[in-house]
C-alpha positions as CSV (number, residue, x, y, z in Angstrom):
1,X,143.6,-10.9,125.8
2,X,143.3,-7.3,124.3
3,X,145.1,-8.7,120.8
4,X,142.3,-11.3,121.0
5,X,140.1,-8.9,121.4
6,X,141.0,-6.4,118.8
7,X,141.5,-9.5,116.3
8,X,137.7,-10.3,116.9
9,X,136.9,-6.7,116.6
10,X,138.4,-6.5,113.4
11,X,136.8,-9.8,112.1
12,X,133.7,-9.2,112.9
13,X,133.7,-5.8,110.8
14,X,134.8,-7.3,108.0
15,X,132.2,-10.0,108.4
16,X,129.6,-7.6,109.0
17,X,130.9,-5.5,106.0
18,X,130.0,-8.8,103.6
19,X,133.0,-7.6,101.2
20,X,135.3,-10.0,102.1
21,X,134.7,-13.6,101.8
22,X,133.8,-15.2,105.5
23,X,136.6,-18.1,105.0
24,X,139.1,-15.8,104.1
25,X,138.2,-13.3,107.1
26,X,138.5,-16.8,109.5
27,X,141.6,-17.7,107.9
28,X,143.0,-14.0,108.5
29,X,142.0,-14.0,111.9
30,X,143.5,-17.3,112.9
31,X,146.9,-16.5,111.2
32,X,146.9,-13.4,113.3
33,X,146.4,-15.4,116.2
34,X,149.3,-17.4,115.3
35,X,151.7,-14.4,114.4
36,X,151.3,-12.8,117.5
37,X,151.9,-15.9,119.9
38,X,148.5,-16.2,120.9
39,X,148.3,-19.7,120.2
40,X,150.4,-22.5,118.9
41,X,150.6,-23.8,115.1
42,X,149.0,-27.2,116.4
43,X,146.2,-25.1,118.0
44,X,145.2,-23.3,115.1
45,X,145.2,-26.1,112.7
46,X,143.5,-28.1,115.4
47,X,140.0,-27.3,113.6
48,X,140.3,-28.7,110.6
49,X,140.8,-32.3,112.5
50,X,137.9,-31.4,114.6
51,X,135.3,-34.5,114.3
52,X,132.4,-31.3,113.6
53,X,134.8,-30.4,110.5
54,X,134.6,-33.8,109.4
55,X,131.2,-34.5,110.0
56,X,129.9,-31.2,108.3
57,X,131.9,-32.6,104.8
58,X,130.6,-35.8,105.2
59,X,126.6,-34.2,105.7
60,X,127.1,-31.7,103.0
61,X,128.0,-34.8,100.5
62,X,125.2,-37.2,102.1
63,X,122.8,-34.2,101.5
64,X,124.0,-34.1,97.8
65,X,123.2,-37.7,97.5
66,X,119.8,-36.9,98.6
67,X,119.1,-34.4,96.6
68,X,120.8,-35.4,93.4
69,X,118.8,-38.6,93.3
70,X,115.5,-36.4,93.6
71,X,114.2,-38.4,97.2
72,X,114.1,-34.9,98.9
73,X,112.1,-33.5,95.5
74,X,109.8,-36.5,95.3
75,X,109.0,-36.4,98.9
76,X,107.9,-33.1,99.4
77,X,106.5,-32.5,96.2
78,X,103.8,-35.8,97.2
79,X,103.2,-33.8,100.8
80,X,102.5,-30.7,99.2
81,X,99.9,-31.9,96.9
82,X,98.1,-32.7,99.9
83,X,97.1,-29.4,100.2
84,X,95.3,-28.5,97.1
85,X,94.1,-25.3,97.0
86,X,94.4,-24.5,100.3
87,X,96.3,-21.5,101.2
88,X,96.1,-22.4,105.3
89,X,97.1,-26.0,104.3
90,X,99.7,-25.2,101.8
91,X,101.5,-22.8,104.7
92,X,101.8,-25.5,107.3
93,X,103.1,-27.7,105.3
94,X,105.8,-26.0,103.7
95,X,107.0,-25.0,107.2
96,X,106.3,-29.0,108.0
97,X,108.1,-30.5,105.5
98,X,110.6,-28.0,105.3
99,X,111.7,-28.3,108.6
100,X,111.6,-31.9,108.4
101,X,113.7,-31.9,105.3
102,X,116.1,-29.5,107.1
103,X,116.5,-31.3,109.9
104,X,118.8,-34.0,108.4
105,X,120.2,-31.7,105.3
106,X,121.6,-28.1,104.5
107,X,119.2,-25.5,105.2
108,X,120.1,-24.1,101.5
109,X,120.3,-26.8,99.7
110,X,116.7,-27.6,101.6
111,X,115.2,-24.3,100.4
112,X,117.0,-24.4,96.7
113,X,114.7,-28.0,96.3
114,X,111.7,-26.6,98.1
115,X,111.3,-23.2,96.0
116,X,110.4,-24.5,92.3
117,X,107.8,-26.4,94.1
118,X,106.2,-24.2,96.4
119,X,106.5,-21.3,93.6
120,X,104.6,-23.9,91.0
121,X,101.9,-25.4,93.8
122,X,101.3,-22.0,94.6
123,X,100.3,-20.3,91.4
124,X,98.4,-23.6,90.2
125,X,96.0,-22.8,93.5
126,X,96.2,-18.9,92.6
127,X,98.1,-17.8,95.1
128,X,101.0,-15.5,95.2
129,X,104.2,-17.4,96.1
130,X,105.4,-14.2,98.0
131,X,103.3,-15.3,101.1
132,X,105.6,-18.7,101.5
133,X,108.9,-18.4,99.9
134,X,110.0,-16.2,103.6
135,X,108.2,-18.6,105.2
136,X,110.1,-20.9,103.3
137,X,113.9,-19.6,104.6
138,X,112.6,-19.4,108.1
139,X,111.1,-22.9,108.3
140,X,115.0,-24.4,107.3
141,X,116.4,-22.7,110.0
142,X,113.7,-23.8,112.5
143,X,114.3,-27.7,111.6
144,X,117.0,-28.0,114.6
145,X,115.0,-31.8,115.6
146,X,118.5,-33.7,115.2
147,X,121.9,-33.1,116.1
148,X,123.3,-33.1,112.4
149,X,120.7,-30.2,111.7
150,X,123.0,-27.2,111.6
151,X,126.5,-26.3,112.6
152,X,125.6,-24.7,116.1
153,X,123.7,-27.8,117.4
154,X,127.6,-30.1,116.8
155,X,129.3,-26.8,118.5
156,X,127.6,-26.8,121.9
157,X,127.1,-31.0,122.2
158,X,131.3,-30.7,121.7
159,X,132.3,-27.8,123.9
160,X,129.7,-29.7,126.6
161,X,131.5,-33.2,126.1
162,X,134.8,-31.3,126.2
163,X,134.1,-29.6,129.8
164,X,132.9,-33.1,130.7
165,X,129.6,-33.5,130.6
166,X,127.4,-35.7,129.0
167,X,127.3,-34.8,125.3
168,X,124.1,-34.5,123.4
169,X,122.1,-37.6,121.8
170,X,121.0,-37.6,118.1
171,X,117.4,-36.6,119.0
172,X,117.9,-34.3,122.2
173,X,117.2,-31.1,119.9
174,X,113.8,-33.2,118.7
175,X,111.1,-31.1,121.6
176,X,112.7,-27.9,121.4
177,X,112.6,-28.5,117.6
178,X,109.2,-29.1,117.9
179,X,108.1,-26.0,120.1
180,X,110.5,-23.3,117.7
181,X,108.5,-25.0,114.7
182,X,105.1,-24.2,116.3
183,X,105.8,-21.1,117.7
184,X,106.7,-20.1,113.8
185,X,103.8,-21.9,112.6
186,X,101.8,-19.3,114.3
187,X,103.4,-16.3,114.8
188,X,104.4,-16.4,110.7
189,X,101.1,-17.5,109.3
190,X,99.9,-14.2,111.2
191,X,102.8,-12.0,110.0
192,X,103.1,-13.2,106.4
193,X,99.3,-12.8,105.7
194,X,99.4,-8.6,107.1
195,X,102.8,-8.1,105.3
196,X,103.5,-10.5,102.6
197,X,100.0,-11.7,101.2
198,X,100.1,-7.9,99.3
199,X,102.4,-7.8,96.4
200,X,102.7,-3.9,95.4
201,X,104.4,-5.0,91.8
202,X,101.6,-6.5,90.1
203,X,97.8,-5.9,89.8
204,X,95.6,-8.4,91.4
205,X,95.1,-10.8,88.3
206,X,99.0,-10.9,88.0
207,X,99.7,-11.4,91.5
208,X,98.6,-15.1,91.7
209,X,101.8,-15.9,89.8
210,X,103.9,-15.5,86.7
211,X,103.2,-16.7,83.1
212,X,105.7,-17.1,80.4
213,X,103.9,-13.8,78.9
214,X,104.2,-12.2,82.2
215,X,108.0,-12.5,82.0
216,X,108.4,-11.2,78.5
217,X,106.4,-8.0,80.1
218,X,108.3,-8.0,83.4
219,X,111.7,-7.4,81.2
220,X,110.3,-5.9,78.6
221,X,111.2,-8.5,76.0
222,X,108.9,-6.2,73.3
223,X,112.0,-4.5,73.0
224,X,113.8,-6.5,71.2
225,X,115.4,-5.5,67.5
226,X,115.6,-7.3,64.4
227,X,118.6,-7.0,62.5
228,X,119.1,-8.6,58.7
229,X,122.3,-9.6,57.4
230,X,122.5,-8.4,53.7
231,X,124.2,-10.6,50.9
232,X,127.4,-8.7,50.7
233,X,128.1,-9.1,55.1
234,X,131.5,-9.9,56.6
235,X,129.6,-11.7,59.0
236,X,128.5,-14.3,56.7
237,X,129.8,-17.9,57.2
238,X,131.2,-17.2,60.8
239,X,130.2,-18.2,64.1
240,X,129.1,-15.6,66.9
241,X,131.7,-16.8,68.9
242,X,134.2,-15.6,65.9
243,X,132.2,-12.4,65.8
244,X,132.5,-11.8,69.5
245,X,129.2,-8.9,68.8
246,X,128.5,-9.1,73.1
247,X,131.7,-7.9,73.8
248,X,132.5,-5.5,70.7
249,X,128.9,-3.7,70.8
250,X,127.5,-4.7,74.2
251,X,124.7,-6.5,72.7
252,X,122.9,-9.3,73.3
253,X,122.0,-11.9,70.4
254,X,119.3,-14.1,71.6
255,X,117.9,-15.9,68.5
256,X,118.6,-15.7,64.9
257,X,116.4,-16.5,62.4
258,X,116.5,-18.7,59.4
259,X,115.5,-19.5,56.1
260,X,115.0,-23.2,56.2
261,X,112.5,-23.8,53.0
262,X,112.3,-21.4,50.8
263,X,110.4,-21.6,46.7
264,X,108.3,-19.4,44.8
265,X,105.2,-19.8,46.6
266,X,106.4,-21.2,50.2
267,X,109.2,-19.6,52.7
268,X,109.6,-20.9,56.4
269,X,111.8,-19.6,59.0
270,X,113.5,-21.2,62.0
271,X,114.1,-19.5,65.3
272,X,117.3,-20.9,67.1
273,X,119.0,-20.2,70.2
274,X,122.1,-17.9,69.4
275,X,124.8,-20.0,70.7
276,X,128.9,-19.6,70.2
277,X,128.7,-21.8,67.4
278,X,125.7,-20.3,65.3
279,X,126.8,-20.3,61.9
280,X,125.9,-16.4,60.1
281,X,124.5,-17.0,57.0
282,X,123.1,-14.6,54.1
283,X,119.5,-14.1,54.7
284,X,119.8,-14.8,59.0
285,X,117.8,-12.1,60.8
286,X,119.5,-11.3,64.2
287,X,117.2,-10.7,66.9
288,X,118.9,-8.2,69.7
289,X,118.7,-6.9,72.7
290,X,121.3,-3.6,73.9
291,X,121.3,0.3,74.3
292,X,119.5,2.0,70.9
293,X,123.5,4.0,71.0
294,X,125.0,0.3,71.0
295,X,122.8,-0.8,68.5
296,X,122.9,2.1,66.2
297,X,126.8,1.7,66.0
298,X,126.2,-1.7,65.2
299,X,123.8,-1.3,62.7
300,X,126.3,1.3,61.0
301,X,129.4,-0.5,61.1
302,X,128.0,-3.9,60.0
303,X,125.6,-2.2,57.1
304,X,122.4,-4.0,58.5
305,X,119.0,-3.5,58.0
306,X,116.5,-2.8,60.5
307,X,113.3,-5.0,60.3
308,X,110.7,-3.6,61.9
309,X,108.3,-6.0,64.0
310,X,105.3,-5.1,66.0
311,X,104.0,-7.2,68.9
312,X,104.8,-8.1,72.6
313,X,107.2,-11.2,73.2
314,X,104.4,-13.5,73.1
315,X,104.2,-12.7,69.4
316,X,108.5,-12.9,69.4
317,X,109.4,-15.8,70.9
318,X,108.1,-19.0,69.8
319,X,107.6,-20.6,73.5
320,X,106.9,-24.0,71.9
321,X,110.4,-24.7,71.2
322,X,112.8,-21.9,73.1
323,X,111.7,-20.6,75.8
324,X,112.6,-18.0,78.8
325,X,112.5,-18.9,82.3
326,X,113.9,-17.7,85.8
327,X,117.0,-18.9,88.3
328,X,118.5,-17.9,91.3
329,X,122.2,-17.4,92.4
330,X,122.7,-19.6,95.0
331,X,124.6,-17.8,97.7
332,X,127.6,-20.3,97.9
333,X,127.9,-20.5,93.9
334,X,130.8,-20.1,92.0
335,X,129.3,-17.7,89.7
336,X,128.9,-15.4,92.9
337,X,131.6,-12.3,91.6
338,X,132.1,-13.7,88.2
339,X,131.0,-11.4,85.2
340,X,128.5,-13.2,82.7
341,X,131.7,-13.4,79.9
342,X,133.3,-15.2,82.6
343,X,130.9,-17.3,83.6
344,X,130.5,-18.8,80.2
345,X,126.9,-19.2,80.3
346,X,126.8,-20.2,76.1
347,X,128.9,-22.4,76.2
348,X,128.6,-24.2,79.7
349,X,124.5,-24.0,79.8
350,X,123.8,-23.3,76.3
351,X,121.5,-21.1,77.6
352,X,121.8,-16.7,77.2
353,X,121.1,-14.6,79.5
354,X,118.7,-11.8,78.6
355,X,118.1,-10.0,82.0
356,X,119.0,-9.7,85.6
357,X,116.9,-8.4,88.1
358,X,118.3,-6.8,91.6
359,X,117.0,-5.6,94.3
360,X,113.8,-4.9,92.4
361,X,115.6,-3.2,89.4
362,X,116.2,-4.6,86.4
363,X,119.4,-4.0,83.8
364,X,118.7,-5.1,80.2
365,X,121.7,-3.8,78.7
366,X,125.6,-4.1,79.2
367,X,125.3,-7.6,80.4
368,X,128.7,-8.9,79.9
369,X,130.8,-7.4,82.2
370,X,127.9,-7.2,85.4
371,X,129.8,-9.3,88.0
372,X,127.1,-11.1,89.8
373,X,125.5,-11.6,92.9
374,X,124.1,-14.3,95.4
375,X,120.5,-14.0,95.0
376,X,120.3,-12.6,91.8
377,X,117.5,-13.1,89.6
378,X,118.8,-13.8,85.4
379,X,116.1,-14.3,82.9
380,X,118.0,-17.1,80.5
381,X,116.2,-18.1,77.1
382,X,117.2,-21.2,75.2
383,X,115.8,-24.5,74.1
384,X,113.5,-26.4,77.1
385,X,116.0,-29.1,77.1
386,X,119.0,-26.7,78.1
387,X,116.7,-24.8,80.6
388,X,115.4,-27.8,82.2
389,X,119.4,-29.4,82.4
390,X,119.7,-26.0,84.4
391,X,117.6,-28.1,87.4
392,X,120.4,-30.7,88.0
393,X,122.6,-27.4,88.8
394,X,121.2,-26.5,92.2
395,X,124.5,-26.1,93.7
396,X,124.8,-22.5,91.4
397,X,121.4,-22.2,90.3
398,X,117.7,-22.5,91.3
399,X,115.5,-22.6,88.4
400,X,111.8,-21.4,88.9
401,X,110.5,-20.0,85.7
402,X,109.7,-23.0,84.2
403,X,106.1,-23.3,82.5
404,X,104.4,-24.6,85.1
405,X,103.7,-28.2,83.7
406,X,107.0,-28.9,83.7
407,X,107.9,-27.5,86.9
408,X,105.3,-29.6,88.5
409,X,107.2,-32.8,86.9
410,X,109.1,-34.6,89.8
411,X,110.6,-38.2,88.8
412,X,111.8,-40.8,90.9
413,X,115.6,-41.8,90.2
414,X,116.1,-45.3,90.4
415,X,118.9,-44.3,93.3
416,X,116.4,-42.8,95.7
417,X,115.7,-45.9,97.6
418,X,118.9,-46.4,98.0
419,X,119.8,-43.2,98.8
420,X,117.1,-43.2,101.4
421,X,118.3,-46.6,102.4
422,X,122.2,-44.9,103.4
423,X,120.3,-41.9,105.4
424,X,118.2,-44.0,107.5
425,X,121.3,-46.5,108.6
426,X,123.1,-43.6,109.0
427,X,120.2,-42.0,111.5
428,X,120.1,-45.5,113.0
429,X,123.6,-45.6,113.8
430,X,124.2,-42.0,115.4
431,X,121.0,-43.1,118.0
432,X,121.8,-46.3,118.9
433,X,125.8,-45.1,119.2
434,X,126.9,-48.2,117.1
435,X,129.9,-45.9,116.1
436,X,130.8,-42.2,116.8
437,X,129.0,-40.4,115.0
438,X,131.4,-38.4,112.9
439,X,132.1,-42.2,111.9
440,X,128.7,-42.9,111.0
441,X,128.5,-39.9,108.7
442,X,131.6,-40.4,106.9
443,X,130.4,-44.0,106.4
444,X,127.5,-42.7,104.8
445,X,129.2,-40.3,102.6
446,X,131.4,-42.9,101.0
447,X,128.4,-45.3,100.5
448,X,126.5,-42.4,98.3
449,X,129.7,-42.3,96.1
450,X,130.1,-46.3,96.3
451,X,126.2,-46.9,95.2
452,X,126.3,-44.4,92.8
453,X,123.8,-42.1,94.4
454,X,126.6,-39.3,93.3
455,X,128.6,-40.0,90.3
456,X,131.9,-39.9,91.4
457,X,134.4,-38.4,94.1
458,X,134.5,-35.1,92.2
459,X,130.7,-34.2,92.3
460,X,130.9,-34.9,95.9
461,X,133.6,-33.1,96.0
462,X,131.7,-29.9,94.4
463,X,128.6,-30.6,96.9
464,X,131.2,-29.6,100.2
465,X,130.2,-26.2,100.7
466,X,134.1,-25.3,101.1
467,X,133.6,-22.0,102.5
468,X,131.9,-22.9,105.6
469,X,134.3,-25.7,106.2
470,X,136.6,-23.3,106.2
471,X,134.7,-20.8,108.2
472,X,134.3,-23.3,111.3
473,X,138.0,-24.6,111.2
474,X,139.7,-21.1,111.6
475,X,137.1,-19.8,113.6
476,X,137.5,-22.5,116.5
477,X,141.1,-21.2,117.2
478,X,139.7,-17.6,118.1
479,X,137.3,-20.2,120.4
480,X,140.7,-21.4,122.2
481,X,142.5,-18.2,122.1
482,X,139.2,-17.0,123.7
483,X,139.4,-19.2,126.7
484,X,143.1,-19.6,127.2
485,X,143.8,-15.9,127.2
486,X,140.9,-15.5,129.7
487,X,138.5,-13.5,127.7
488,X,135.4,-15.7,127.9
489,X,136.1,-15.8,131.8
490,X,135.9,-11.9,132.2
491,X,132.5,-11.4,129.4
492,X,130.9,-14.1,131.3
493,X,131.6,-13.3,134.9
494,X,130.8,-9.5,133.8
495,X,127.2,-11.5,132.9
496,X,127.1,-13.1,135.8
497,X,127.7,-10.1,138.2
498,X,125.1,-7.5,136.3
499,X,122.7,-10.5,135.7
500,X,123.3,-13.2,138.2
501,X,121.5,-11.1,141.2
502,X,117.9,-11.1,139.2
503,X,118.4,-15.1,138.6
504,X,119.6,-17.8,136.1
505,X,116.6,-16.6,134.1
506,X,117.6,-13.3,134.0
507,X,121.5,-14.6,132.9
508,X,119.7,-16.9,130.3
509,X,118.3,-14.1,128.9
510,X,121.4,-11.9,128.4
511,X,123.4,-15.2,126.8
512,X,120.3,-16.0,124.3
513,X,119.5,-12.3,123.3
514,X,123.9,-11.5,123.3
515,X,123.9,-14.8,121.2
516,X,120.6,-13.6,118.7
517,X,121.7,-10.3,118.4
518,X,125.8,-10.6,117.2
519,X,124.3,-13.6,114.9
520,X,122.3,-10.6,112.8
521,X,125.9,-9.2,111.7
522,X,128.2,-12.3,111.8
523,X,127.9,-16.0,110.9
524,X,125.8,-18.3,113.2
525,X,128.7,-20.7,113.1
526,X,131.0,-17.8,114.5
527,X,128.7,-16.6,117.2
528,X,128.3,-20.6,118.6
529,X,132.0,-20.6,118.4
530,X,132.1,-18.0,120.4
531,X,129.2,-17.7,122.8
532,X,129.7,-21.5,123.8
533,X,132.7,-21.4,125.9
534,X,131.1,-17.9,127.7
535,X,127.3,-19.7,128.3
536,X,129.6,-22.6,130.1
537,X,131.8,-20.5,132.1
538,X,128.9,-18.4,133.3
539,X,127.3,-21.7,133.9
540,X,130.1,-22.7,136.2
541,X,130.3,-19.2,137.8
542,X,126.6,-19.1,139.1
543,X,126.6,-22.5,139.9
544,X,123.9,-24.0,137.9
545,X,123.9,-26.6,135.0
546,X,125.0,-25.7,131.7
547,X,122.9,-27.3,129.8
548,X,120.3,-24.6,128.6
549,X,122.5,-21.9,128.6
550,X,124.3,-24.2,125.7
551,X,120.7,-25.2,123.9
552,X,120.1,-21.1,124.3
553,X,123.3,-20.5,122.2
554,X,122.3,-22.9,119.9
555,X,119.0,-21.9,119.5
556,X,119.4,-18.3,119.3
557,X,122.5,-18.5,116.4
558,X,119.9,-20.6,114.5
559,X,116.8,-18.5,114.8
560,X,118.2,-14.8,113.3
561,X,115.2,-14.0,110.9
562,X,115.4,-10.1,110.8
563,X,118.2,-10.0,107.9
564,X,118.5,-11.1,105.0
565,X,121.7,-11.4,105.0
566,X,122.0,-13.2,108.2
567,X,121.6,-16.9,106.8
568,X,121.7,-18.1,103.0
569,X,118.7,-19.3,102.9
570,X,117.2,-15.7,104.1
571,X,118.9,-14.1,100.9
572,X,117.9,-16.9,98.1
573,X,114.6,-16.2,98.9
574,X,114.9,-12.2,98.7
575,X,114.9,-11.9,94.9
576,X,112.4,-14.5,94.3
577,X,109.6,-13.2,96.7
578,X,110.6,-9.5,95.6
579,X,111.1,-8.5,99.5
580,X,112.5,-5.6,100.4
581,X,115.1,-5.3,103.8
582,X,112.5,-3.8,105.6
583,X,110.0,-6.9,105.1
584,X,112.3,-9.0,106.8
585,X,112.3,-6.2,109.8
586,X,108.6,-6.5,110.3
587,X,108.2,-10.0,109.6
588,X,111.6,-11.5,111.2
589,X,112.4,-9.8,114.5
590,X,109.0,-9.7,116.0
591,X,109.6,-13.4,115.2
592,X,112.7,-13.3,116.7
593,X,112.1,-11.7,119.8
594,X,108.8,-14.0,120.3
595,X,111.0,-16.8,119.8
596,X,113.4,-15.5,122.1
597,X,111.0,-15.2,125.1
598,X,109.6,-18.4,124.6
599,X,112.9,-19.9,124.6
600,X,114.0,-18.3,127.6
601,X,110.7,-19.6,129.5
602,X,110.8,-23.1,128.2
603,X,114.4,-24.1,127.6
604,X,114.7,-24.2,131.8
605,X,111.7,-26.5,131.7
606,X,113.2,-29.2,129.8
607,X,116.4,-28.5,131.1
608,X,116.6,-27.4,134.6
609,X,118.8,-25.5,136.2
């Protein structure tokens, strides 16, 4: 029990540290457990054939269907609308239709469909998207209505059926669903509008949203340097790749102009995006971006000219044609701790990146080697076409600085129905217990690849969020190492004799708040894993049922709002609504401890003691 112990002890610092990956941390721990004789081979690869393993691929690739065909898009986008330019109707029904949406799909991939939409709706009714997009997070976490909703819900219904008793039904989550959502609705609409509804970046006029123009300001895109390649250049006739001028200089090229039609009384000149395979040719003017040292070394070694420009980077950038927009890491991308050279940007998304903005600072200059983040903000320029093929990317990216006409555009793939069709037979089946359920969602994981509702076995493949697969398959063997070695017996009888004399309520409360509180440092999936088998065996010690003390794990690893760093969807939204850690502090834990007393009140109400 005291290796267990110190195992955990170790894991969880390294989770809380965020350095090291949370699959290889689980992975670590459970090899531990296996060097040390803790538990057997068999037991620790007993995860990864647990039916919750299985059943969280097959959701993660029946979400992708949804989203890929655009139903998820198309659907709230419609609801939205419905609000108009109301700002009291627009917040309850992005925490509606979020939570809805969440219920039956990834809680990231939820809030990575949600965010262009809200941002756009928002600024078209002049509002600042700041006010929902923390909203936003919290409302996916919130949708726990169904079973399948998030990772915690599957934990408890299995460690319940496994100490046999009855195992939860698709919808038993549904009326506590219900009251966290309300409770949200109320307490955040409150919250947001004293802390959020201010943004301290912009003036008043600017605050209602972001223009192309606005962008050019925010990174200062007036900057930028004109550079003209003289008859006699070595540079003529090659390509940038050839040239390699972002890694020799540490400059970026992000257009070059050209001399398409030129007589004695008529001379035009074409802007294009500076991509590997731009061709240098005598006359090109190279419009830069870098350090005045980088670009003076530059300048020297190449013999260019300087052209002088005046103007902001409305006047520089044609926006008719190429444009600049936003997107967001998404925490589980495989950019995450890539530099930009790696990550190939030109030649993968044909797009360059001009800017990325962290943590409210911006860097302009030595982009190529910045390894980046989850929830970073880039500013990309390219053609609209490349920008707008950055959309179908949402497992890496989120793109919301599109012009707002286009970011308003939602179309209707012809596989929606049918993807639609899959989800609702596969909702149909879990209730009515047709098959098991893992069955049913596996079913319905194949039929999105068999319909064409994802292209083939690979993009479904790249849809699996690998990492928290991994997470809750080597983190279930610390579950059995936890019980067999009799750790969970001791922390929960040690609950039950300092709490059990005030009352189950008073034992309820010390699960749910020891539950909410480790969740803030460690993954939600972890903490159920963990807190599961102790909420049963102090269950079983006082006596009582077991059955809120499980919905009060589940619950309270699902509703951690006062990080951003404690859920995924809490840290997308971070860069995009420019919070700081201190907004989630006063807007998430008074949210969480609300939500917490009401839980603790009601939970014994729909499941007695």
């Amino acid at each position: 029990m005291s290796i267990t112990l110190i195992i955990l002890f170790v894991s969880s610092a390294f989770f809380m540290s965020g350095k090291v990956r949370s699959d290889l941390v689980a992975m670590c721990a459970l090899l531990a457990l296996v060097l040390t004789n803790i538990i057997t081979p068999a037991e620790a690869l007993s995860g990864f054939s647990s039916s919750i393993v299985l059943m969280m691929v097959g959701l993660f690739i029946v979400g992708g269907g949804i989203f890929r065909t655009g139903l998820a898009k198309l659907i709230s986008s419609k609801i939205l609308r419905l609000a108009g330019e109301s700002e009291t109707k627009l917040f309850v029904l992005v925490m509606l239709v979020t939570a809805s949406i969440g219920a039956f799909v990834s809680n990231t991939g939820t809030v990575a469909v949600m965010m262009p939409i809200v941002v756009s709706i928002a600024v078209s009714a002049n509002i600042s998207p700041r006010r929902f997009l923390m909203p936003l997070a919290f409302a996916s976490s919130m949708g726990i209505l169904t079973l399948i909703a998030t990772p915690p819900n599957l934990i408890i219904s299995e460690e319940l059926q496994k100490n046999g008793f009855e195992a939860l039904s698709f919808f038993s989550f549904t009326p506590v669903g219900l009251i966290c959502l309300g409770i949200g609705i109320i307490v955040l609409y409150f919250l947001s509008k004293i802390f959020l509804s201010k943004d301290d970046r912009v003036d008043d006029d600017k605050s209602k949203g972001k223009t192309l123009d606005d962008l050019a300001d925010e990174y200062q895109l007036h900057k930028l340097t004109h550079l003209s390649i003289p008859e006699h250049s070595d540079m003529i006739d090659k390509t940038l790749r050839e040239l390699s001028i972002p890694s020799s200089y540490n400059i970026s090229v992000v257009t070059v102009e050209k001399i398409v039609n030129t007589s004695r009384f008529n001379k035009s000149v074409s802007e294009v995006v500076a991509g590997p395979n731009t061709v240098i040719e005598k006359g090109d003017i190279l419009v830069c971006y870098g350090k005045k040292s980088n670009l003076t070394r530059f300048i020297e070694e190449k013999e260019l000219s300087l052209v002088e420009k005046e103007g902001t980077g409305k006047d520089i950038f044609d926006f008719k044609d190429i444009g600049i927009a936003e997107v967001f890491i998404m925490p589980n991308s495989k950019l995450v701790n890539r530099t930009i050279i790696d990550a190939h940007f030109r030649d993968e998304f044909n797009v360059n990146i001009l800017g990325i903005q962290r943590n409210n600072e911006y860097k302009m200059s030595d982009l190529q080697k910045e390894k980046l983040h989850s929830g970073d903000a880039l500013l990309i320029q390219g053609t609209w076409g490349d920008i707008a093929s950055l959309g179908n990317r949402q497992e890496d990216l989120v793109l919301v600085g599109q012009p707002l006409e286009e970011a308003a555009k939602v179309t209707l793939d012809h596989k929606a129905p049918v993807a639609a069709i899959i989800m609702i037979l596969m909702v149909i089946a879990m209730v009515s217990n047709i098959v098991a359920p893992v069955i049913a969602v596996l079913t319905a994981a194949v039929m999105m690849v068999i319909t064409g509702c994802l292209r083939n076995m690979e993009e479904a493949y790249k849809n699996i969020n690998w990492e928290s697969v991994v997470l809750i398959a080597g983190m279930m063997p610390m579950a059995v190492a936890f019980e067999q070695t009799g750790a969970a017996g001791i922390i929960s009888g040690t609950l039950v004799n300092g709490l059990g004399p005030y009352g189950p309520y008073a034992l309820l409360a010390g699960i749910y708040f020891g539950t909410s509180t480790l969740t803030m440092f460690i993954s939600n999936t972890a903490t159920a894993l963990l807190f599961a088998p102790i909420g049963m065996q102090a269950a079983v010690n006082m006596g009582v049922s077991p059955y809120p003390f499980m919905f009060a794990v589940a619950v309270a690893a699902s509703m951690c709002f006062a990080s951003p760093f404690s859920t995924a969807p809490n840290a997308l939204v971070m860069s995009a609504g420019k919070y700081k850690f201190m907004d989630y502090i006063k807007v998430g834990l008074p949210l969480q401890i609300i939500m917490g007393i009401v839980m603790i009140l009601v939970l014994p109400l729909l499941f007695p003691f």
